[in-house]
N, C-alpha and C positions, 0 to 999 in steps of 0.2 A: 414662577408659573401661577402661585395663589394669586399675585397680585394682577395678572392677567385679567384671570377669570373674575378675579375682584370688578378691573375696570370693564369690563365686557357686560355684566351684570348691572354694572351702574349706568353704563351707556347705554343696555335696553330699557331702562326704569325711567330713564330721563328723557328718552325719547316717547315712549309714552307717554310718562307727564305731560309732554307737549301735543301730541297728537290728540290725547284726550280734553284738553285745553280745545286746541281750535275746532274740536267737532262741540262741544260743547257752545262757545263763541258763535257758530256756524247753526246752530237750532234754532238763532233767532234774529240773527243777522248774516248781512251779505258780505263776504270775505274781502272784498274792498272795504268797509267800514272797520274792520278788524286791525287793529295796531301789532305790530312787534311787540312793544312798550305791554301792552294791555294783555294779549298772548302769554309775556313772560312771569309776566303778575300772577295770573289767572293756574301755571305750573308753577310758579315758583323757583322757577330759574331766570340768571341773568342774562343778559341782552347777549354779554359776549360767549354766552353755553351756547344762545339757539345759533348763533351765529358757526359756531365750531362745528354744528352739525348740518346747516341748512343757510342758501344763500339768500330765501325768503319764504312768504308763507305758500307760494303753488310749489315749492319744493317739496314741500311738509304736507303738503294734500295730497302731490302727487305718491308721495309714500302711501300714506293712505289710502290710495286706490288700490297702488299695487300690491298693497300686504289681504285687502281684501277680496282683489283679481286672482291673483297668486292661488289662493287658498280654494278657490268652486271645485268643488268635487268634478274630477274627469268626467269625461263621456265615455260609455261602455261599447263598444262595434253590436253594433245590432245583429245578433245572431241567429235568430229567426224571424224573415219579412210574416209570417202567417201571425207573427204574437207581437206586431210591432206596439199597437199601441200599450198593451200591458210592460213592454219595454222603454215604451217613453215617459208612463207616469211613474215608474222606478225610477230615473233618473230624475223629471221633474220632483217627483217628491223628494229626494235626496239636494236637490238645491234650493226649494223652498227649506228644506231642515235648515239649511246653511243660510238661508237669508232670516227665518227666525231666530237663528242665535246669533245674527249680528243684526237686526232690525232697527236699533235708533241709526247706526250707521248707512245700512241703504237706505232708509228715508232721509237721511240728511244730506245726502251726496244724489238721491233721486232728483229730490227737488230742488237744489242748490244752481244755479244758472250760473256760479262760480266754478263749474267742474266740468272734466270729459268725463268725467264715469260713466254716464249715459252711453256716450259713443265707446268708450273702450270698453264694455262690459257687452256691448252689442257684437264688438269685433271679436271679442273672445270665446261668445256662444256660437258666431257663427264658424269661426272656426274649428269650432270643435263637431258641431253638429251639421254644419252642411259640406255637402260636397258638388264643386262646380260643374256645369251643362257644360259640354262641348260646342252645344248652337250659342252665340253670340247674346241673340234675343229671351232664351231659355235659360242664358245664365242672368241676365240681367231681370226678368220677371220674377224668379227664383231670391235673387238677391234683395229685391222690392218687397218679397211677400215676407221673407224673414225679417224686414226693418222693420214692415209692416205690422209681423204679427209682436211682435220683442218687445216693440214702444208699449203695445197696445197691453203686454203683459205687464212692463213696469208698471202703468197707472194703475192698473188693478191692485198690484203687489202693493205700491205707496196704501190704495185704502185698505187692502187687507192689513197692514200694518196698522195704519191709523186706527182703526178699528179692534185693534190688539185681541187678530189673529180667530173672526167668528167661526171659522173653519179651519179642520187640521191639513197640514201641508198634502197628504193624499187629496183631501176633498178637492184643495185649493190647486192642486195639480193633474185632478180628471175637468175641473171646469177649466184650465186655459188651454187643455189639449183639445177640448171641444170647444171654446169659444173661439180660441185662436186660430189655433191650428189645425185643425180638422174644417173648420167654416171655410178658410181659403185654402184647401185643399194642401199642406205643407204640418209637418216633414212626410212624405213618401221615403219605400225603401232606396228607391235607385237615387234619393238624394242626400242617403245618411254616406258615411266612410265602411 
């Protein structure tokens, strides 16, 4: 059983190695310029380790989307429409907390033209905080206004990064509830869960 937990501890370590490897790789180059070979170096493991864990490097990204998808803090059921907006910047500031302490991460994967994170971090907000129209047209403008507003937060969020953070996550989550979401009139109650 030691020797279990031994290798289970060794297999999370090593998988790190590696993951922090390609986000590193990934700061300043485009993941198609990125080698195995150069990867392994970079962790310090060999060819046939990354191999035992991954069948190439969007494998190994795509972990890393999902360990950093996986992890957003839920969305709370909005439980009073009269105090909604003070309920959405509690939530917004509790997921900016979460993009501040993994911030070299979303901006490397923000900006990365090598990844879905973009779109799977889109589909996972929206699931969680919208809820679909019954009208056809109402669900689809609905849909449009939340790509709409999401994109329009990432960019912000990359300079807020980049900028290393001139406002605290509150601040930085009462301006995209009013730039965003508030301007094109979204999230409304009857469109939270």
């Amino acid at each position: 059983m030691i020797k279990s937990d031994s290798e289970s501890r060794r297999s999370k370590m090593t998988r790190r190695l590696m993951k922090d490897a390609l986000m590193e790789l990934m700061e300043n180059r485009a993941l198609a310029s990125i080698s195995i070979t150069e990867l392994c170096g970079r962790a310090d493991v060999n060819r046939s380790t990354f191999y035992s864990y991954y069948s190439d490097l969007l494998q190994l990204l795509k972990e890393i989307e999902d360990d950093i998808i996986g992890q957003l803090p839920e969305a709370k059921p909005i439980e009073d429409c009269a105090d909604l907006d003070k309920q959405l910047i509690e939530e917004f500031t509790l997921f900016f907390g979460y993009v501040r302490k993994h911030a070299r991460d979303f901006f490397i994967l923000l900006q990365s033209g090598d990844t879905q994170f973009r779109e799977r971090l889109i589909g996972t907000i929206m699931s969680r905080f919208r809820r679909e129209s019954a009208e056809a047209v109402d669900l689809l403008m609905s849909r449009w206004s939340y790509i709409y507003c999401l994109n329009g937060t990432f960019g912000m969020m990359r300079d807020w990064i980049s900028q290393d953070f001139p406002m605290s996550d509150r601040e930085f989550a009462e301006l995209v509830l009013l730039m965003g979401f508030r301007a094109s009139g979204f999230p409304k109650c009857s469109d939270r869960r």
